[in-house]
mmCIF entry with sequence, helices, sheets and N, C-alpha, C, O atoms, coordinates in Angstrom:
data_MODEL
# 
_entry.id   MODEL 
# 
_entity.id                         1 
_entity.type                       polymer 
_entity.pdbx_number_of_molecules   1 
# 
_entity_poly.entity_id                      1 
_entity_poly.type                           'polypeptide(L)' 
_entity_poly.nstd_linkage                   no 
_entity_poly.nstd_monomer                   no 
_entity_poly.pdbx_seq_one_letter_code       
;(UNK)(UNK)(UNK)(UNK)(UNK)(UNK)(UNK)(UNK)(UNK)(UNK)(UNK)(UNK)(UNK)(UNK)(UNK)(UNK)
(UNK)(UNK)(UNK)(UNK)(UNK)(UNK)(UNK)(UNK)(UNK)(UNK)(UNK)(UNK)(UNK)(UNK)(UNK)(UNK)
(UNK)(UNK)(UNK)(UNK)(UNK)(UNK)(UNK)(UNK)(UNK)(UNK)(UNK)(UNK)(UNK)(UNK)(UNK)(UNK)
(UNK)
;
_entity_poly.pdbx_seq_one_letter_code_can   XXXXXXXXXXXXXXXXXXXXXXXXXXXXXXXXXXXXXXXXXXXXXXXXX 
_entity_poly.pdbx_strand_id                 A 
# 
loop_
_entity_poly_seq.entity_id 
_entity_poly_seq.num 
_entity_poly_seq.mon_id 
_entity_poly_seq.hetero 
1 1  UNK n 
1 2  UNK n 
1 3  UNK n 
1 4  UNK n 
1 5  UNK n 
1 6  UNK n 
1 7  UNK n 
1 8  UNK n 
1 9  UNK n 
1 10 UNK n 
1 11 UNK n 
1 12 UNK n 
1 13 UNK n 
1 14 UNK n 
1 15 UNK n 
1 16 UNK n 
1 17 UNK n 
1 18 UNK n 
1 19 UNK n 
1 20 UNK n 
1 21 UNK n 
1 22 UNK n 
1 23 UNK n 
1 24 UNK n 
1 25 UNK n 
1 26 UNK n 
1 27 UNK n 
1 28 UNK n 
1 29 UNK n 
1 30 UNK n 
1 31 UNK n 
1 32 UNK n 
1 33 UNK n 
1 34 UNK n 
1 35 UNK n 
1 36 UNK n 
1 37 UNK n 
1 38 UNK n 
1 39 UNK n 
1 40 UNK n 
1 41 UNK n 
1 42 UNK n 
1 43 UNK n 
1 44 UNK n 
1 45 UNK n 
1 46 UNK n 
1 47 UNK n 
1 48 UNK n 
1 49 UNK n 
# 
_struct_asym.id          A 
_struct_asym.entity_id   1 
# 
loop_
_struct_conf.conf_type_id 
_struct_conf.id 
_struct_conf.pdbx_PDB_helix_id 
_struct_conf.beg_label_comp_id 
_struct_conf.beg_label_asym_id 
_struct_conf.beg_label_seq_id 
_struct_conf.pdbx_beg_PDB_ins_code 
_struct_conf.end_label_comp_id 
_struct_conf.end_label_asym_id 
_struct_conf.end_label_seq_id 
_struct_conf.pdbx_end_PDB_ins_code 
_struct_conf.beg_auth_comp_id 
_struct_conf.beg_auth_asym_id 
_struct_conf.beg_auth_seq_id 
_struct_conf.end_auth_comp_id 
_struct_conf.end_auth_asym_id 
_struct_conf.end_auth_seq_id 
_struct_conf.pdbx_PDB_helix_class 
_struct_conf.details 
_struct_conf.pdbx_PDB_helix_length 
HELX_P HELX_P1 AA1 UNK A 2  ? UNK A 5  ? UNK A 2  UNK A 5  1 ? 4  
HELX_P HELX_P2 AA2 UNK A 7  ? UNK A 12 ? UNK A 7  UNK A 12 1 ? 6  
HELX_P HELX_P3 AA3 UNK A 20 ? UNK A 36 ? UNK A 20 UNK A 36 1 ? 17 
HELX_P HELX_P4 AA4 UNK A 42 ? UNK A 48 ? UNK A 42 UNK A 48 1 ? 7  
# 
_struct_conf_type.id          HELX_P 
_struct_conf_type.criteria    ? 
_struct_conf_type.reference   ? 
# 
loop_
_atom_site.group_PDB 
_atom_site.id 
_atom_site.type_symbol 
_atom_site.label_atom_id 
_atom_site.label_alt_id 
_atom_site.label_comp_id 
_atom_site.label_asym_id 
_atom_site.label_entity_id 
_atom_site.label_seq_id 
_atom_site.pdbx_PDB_ins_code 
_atom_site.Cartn_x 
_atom_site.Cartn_y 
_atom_site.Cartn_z 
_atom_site.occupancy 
_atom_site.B_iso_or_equiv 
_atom_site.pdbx_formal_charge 
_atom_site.auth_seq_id 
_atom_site.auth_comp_id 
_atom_site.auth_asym_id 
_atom_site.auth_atom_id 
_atom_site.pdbx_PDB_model_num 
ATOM 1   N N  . UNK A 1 1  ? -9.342  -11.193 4.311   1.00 0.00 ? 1  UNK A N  1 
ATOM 2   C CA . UNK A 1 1  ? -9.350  -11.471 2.882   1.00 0.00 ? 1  UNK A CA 1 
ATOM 3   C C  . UNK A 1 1  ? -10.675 -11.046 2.240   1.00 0.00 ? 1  UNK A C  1 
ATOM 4   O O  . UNK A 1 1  ? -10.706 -10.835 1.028   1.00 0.00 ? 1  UNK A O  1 
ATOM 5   N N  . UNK A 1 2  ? -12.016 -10.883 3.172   1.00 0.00 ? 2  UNK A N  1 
ATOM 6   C CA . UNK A 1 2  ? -12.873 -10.605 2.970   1.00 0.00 ? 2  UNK A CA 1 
ATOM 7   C C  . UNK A 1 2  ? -12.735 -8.991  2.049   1.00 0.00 ? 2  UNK A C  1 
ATOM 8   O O  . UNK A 1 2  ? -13.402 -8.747  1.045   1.00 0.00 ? 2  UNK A O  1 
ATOM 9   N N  . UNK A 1 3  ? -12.041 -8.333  2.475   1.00 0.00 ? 3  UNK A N  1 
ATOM 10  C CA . UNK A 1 3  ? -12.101 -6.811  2.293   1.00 0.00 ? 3  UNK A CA 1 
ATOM 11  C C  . UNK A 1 3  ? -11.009 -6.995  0.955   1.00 0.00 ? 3  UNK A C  1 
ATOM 12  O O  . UNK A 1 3  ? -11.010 -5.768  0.853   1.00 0.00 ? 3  UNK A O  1 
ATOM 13  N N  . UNK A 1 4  ? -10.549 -7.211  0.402   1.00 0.00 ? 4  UNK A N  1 
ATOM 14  C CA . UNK A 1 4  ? -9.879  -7.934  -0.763  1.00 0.00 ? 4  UNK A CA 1 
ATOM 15  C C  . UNK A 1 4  ? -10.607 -8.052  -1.434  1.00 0.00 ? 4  UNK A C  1 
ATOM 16  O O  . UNK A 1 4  ? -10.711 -7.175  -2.291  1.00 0.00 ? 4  UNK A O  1 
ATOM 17  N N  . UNK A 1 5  ? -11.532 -9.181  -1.452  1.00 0.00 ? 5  UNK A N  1 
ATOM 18  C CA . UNK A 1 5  ? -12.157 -9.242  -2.620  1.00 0.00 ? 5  UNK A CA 1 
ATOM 19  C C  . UNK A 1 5  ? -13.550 -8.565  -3.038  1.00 0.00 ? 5  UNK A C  1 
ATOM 20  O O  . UNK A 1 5  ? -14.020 -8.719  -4.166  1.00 0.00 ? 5  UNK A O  1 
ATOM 21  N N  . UNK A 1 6  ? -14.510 -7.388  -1.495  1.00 0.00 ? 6  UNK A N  1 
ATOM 22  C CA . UNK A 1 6  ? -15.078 -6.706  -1.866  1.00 0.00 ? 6  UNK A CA 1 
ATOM 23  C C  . UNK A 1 6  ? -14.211 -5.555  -2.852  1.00 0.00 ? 6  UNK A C  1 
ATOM 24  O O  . UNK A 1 6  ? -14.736 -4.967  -3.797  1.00 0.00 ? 6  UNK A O  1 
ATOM 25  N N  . UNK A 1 7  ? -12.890 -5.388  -2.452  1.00 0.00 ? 7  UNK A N  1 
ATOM 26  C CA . UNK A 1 7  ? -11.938 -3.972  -2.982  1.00 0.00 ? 7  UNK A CA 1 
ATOM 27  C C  . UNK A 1 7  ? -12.420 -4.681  -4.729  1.00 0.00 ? 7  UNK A C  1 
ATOM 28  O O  . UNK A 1 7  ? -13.142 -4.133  -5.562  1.00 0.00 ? 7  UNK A O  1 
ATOM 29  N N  . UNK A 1 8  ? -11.789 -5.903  -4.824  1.00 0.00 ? 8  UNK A N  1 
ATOM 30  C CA . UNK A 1 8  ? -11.658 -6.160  -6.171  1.00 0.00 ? 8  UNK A CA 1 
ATOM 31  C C  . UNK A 1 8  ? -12.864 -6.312  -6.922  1.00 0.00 ? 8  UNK A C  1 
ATOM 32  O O  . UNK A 1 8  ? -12.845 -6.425  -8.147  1.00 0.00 ? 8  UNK A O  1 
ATOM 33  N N  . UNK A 1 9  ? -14.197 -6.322  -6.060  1.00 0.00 ? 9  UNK A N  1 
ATOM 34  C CA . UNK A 1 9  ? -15.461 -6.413  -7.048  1.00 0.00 ? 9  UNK A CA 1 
ATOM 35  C C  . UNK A 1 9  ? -15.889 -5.198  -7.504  1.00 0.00 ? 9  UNK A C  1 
ATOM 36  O O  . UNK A 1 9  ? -16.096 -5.047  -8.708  1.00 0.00 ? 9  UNK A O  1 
ATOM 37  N N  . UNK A 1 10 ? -16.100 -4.047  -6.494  1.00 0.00 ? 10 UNK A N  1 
ATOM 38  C CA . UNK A 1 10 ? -15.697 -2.804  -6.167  1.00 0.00 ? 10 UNK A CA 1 
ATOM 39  C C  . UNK A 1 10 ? -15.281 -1.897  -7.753  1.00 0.00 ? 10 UNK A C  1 
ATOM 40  O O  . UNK A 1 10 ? -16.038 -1.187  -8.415  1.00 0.00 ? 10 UNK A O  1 
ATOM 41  N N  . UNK A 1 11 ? -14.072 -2.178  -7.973  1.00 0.00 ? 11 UNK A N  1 
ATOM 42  C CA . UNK A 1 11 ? -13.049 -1.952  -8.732  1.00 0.00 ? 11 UNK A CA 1 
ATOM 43  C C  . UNK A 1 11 ? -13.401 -2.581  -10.239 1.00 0.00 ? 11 UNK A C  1 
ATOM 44  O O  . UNK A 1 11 ? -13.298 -1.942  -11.286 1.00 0.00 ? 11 UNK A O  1 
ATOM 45  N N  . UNK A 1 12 ? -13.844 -3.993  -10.124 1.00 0.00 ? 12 UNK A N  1 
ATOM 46  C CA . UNK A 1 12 ? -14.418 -4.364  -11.416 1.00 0.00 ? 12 UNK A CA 1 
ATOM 47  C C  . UNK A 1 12 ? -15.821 -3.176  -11.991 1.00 0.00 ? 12 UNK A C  1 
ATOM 48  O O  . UNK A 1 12 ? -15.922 -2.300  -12.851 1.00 0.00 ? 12 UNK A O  1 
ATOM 49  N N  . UNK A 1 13 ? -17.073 -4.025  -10.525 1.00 0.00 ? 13 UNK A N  1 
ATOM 50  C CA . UNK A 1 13 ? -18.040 -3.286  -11.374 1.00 0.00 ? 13 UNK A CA 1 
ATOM 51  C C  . UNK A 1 13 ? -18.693 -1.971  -11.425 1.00 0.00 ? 13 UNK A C  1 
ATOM 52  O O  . UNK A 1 13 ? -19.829 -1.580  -11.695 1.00 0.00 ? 13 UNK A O  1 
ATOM 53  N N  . UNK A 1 14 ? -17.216 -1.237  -10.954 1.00 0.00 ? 14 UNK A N  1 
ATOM 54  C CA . UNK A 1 14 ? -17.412 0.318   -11.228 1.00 0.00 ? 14 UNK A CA 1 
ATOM 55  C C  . UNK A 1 14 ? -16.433 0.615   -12.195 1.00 0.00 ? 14 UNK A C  1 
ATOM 56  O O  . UNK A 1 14 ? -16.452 1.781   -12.588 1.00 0.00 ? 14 UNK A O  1 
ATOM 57  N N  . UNK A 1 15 ? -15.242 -0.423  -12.879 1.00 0.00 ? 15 UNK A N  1 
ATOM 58  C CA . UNK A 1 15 ? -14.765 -0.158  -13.526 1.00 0.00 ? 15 UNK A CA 1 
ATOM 59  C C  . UNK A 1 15 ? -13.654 1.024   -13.646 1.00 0.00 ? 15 UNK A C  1 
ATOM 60  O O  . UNK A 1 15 ? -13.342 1.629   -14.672 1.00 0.00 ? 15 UNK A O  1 
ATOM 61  N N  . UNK A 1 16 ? -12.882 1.283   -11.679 1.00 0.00 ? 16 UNK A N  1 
ATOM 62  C CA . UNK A 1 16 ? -12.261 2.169   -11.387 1.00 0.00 ? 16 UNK A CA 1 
ATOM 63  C C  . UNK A 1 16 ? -10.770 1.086   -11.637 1.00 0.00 ? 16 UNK A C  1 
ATOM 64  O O  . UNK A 1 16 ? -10.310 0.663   -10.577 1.00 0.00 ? 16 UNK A O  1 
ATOM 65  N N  . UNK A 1 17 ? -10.231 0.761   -12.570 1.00 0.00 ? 17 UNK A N  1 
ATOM 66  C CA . UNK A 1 17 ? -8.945  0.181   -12.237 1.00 0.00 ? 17 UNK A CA 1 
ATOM 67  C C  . UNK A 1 17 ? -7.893  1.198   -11.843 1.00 0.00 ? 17 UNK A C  1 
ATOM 68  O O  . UNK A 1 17 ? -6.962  0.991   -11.064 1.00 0.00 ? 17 UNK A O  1 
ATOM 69  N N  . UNK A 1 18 ? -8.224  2.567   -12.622 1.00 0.00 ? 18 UNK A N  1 
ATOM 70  C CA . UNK A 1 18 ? -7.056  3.489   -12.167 1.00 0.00 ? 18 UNK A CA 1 
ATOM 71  C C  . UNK A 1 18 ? -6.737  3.731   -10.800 1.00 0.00 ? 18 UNK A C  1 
ATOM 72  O O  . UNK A 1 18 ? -5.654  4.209   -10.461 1.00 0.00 ? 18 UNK A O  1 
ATOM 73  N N  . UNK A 1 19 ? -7.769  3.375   -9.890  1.00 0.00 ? 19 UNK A N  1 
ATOM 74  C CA . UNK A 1 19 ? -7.183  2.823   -8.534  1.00 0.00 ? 19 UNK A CA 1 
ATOM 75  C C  . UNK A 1 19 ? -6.329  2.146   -7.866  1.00 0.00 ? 19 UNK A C  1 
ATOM 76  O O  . UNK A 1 19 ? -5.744  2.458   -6.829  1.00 0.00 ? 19 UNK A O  1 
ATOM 77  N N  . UNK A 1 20 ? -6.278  1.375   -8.373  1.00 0.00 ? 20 UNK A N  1 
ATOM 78  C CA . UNK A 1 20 ? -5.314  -0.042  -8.648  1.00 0.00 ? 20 UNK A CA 1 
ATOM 79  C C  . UNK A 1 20 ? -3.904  0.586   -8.091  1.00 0.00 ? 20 UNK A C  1 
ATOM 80  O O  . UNK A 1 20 ? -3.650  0.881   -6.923  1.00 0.00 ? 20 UNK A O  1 
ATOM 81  N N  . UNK A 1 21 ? -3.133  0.699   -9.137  1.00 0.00 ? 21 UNK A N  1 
ATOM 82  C CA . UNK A 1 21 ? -1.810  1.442   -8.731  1.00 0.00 ? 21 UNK A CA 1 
ATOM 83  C C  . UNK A 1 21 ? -1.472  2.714   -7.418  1.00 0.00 ? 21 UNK A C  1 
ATOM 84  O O  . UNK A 1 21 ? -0.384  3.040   -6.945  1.00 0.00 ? 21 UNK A O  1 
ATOM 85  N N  . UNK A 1 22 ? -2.679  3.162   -7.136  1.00 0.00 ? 22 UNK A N  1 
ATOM 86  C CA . UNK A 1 22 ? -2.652  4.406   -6.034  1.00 0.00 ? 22 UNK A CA 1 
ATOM 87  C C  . UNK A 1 22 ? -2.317  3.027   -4.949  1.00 0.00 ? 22 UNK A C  1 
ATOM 88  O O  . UNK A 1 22 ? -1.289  2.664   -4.378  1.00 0.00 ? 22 UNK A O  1 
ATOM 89  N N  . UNK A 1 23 ? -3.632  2.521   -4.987  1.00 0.00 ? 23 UNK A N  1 
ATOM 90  C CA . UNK A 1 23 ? -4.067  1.160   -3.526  1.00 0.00 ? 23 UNK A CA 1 
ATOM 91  C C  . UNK A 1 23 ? -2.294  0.619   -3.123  1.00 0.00 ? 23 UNK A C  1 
ATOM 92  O O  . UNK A 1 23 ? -1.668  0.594   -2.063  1.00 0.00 ? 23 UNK A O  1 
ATOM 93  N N  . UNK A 1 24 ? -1.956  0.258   -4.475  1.00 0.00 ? 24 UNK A N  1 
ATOM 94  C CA . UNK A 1 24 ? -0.616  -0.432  -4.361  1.00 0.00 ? 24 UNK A CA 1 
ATOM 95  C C  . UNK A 1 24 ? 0.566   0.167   -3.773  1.00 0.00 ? 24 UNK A C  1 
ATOM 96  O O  . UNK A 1 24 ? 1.426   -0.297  -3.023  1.00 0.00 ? 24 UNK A O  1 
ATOM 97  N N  . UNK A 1 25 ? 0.321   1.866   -4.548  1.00 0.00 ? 25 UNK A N  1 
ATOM 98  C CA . UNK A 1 25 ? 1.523   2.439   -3.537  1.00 0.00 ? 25 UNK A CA 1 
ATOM 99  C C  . UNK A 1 25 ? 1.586   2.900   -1.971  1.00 0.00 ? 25 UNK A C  1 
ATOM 100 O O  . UNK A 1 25 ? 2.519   3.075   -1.186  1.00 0.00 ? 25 UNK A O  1 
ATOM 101 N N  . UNK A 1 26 ? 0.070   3.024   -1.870  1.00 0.00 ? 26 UNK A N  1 
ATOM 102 C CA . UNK A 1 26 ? 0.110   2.993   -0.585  1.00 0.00 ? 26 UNK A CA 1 
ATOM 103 C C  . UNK A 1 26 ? 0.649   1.839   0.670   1.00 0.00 ? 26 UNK A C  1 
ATOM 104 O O  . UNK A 1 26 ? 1.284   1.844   1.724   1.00 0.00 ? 26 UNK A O  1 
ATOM 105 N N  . UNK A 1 27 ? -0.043  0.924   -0.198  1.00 0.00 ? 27 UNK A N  1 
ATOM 106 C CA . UNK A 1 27 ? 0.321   -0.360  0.970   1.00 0.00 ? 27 UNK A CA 1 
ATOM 107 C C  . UNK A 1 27 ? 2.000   -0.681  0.912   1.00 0.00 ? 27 UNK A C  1 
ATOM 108 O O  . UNK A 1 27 ? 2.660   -1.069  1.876   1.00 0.00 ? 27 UNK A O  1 
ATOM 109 N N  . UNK A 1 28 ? 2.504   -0.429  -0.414  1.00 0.00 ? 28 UNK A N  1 
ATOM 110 C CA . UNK A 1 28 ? 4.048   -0.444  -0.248  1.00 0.00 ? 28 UNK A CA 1 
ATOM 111 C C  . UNK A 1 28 ? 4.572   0.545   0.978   1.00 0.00 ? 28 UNK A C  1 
ATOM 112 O O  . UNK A 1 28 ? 5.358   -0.059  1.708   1.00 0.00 ? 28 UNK A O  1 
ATOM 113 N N  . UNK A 1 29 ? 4.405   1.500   1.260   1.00 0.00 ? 29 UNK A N  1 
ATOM 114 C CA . UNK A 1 29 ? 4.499   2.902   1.944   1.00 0.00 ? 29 UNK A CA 1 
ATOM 115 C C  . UNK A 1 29 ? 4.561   2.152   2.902   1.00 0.00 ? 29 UNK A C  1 
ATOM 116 O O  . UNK A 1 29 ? 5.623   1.846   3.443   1.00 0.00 ? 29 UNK A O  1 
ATOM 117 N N  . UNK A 1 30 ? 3.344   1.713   3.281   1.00 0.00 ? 30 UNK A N  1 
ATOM 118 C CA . UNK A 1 30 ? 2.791   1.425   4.413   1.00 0.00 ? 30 UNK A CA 1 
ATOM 119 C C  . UNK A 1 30 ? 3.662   0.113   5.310   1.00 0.00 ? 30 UNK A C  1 
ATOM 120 O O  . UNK A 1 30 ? 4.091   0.037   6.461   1.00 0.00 ? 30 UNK A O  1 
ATOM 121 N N  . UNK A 1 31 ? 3.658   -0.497  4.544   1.00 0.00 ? 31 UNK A N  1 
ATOM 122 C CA . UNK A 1 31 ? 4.268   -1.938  4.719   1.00 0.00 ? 31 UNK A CA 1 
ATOM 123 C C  . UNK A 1 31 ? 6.051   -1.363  5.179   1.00 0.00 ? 31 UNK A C  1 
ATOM 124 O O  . UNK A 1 31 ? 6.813   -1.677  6.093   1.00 0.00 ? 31 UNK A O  1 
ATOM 125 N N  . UNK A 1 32 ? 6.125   -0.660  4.325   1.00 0.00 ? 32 UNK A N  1 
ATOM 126 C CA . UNK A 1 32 ? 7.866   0.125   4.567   1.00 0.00 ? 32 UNK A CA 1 
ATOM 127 C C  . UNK A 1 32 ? 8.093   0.649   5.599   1.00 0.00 ? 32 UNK A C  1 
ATOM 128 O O  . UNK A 1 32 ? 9.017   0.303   6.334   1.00 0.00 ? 32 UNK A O  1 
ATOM 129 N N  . UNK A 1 33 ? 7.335   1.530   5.830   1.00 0.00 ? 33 UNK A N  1 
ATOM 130 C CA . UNK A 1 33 ? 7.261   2.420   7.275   1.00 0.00 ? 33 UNK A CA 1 
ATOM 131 C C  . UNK A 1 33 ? 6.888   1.055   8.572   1.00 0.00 ? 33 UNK A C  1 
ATOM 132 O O  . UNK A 1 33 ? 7.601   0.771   9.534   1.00 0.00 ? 33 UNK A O  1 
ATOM 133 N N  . UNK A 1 34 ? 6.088   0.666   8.334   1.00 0.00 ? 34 UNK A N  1 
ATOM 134 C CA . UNK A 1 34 ? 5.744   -0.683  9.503   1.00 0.00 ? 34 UNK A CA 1 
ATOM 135 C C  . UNK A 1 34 ? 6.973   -1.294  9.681   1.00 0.00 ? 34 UNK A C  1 
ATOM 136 O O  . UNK A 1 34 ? 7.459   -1.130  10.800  1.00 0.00 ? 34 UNK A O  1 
ATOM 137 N N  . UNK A 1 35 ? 7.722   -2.063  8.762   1.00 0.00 ? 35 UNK A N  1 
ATOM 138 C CA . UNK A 1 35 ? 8.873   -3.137  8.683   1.00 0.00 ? 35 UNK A CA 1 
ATOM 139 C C  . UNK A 1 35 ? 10.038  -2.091  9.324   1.00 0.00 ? 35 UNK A C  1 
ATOM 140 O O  . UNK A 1 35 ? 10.556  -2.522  10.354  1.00 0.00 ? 35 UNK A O  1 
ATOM 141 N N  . UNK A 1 36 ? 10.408  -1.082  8.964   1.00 0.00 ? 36 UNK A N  1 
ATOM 142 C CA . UNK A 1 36 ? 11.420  -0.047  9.107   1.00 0.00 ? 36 UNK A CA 1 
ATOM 143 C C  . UNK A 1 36 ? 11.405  1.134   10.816  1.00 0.00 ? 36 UNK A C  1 
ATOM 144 O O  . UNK A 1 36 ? 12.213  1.913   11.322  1.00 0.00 ? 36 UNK A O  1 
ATOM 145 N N  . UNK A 1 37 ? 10.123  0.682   11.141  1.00 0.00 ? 37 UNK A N  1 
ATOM 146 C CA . UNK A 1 37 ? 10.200  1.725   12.165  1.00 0.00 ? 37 UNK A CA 1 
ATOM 147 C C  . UNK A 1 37 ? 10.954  1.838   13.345  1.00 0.00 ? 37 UNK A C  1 
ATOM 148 O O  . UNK A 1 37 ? 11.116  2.704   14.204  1.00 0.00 ? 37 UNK A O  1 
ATOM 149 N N  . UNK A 1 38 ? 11.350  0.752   13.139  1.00 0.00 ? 38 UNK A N  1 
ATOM 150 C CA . UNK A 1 38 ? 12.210  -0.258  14.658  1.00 0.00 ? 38 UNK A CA 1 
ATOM 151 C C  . UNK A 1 38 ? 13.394  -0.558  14.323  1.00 0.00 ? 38 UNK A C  1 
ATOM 152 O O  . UNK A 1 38 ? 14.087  -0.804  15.310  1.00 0.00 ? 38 UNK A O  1 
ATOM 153 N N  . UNK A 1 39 ? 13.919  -0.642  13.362  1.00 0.00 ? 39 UNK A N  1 
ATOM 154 C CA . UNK A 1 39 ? 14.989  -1.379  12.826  1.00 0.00 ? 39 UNK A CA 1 
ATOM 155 C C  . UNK A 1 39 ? 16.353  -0.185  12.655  1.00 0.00 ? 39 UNK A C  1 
ATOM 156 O O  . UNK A 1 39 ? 16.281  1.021   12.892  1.00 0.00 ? 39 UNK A O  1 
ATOM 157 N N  . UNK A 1 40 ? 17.141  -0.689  12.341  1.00 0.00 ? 40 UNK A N  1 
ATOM 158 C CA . UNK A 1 40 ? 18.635  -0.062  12.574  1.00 0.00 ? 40 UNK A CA 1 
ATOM 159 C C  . UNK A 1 40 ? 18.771  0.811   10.995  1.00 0.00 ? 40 UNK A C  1 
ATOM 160 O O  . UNK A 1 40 ? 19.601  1.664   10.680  1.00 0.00 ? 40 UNK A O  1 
ATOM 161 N N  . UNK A 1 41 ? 17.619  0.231   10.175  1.00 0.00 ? 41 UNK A N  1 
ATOM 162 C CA . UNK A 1 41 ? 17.991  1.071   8.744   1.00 0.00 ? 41 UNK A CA 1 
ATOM 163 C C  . UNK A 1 41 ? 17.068  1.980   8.414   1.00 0.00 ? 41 UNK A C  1 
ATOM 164 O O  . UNK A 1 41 ? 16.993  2.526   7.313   1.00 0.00 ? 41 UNK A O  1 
ATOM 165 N N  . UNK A 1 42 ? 15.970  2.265   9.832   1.00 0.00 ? 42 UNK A N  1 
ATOM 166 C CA . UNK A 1 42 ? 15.297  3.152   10.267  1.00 0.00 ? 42 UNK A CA 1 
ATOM 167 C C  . UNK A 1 42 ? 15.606  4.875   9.218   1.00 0.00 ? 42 UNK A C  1 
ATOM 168 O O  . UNK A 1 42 ? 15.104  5.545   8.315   1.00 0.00 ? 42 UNK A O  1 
ATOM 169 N N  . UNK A 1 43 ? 16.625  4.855   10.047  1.00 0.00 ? 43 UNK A N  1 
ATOM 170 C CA . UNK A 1 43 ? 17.049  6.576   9.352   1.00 0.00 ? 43 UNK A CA 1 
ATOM 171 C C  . UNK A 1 43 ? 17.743  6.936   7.902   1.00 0.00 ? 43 UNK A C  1 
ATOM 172 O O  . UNK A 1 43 ? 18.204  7.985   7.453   1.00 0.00 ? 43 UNK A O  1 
ATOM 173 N N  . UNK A 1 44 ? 17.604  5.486   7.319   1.00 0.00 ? 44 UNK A N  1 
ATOM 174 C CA . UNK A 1 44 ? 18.251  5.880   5.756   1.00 0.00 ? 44 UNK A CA 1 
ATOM 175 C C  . UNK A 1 44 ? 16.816  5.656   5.595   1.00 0.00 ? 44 UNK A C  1 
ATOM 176 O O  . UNK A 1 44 ? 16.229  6.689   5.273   1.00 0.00 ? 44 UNK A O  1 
ATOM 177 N N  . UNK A 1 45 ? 16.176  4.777   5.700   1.00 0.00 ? 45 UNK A N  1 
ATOM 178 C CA . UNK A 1 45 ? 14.326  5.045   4.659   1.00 0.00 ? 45 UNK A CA 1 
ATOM 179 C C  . UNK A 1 45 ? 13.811  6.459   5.125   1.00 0.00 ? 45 UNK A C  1 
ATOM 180 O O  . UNK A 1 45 ? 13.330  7.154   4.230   1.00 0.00 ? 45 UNK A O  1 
ATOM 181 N N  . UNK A 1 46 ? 13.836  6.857   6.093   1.00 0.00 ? 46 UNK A N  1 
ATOM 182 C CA . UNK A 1 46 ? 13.682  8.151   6.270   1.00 0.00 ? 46 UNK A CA 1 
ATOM 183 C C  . UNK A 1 46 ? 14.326  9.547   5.412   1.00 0.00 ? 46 UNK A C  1 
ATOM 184 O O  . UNK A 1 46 ? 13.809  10.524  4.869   1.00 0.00 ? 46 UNK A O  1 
ATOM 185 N N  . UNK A 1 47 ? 15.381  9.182   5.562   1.00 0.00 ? 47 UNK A N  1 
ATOM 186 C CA . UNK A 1 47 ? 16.139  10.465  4.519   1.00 0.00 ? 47 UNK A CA 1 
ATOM 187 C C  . UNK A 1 47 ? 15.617  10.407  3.064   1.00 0.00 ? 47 UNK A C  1 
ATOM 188 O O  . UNK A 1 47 ? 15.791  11.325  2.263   1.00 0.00 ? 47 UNK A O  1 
ATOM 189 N N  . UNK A 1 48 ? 14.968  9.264   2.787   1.00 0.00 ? 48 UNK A N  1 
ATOM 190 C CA . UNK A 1 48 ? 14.790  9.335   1.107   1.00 0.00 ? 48 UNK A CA 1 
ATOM 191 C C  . UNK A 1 48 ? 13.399  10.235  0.747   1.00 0.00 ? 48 UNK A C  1 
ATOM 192 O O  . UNK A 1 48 ? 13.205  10.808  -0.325  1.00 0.00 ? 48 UNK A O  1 
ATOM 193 N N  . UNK A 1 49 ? 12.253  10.214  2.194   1.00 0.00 ? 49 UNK A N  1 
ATOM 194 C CA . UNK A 1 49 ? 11.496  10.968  1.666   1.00 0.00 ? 49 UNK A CA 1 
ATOM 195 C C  . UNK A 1 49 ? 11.627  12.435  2.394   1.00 0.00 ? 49 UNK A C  1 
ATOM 196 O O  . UNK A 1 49 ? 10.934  13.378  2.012   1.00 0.00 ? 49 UNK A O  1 
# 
């Protein structure tokens, strides 16, 4: 949680929010591919990209 809230001070006092939304889609990605890699619905998340 530590690395959280350096990201978010980071982000304040450089005033990069347009980061924000990149950070987010990545970890969605990320989180998708992790949850999905094993699983039986494996090869339809695959076909979409």
């Amino acid at each position: 949680m530590e690395f959280l809230r350096d990201l978010w001070a980071f982000l304040k006092a450089r005033k990069k929010f347009w980061l924000l939304p990149i950070i987010i889609v990545l970890l969605v990605f990320g989180v998708l591919i992790v949850l999905t890699s094993g699983s039986a619905i494996a090869p339809f998340i695959y076909s979409i990209f």
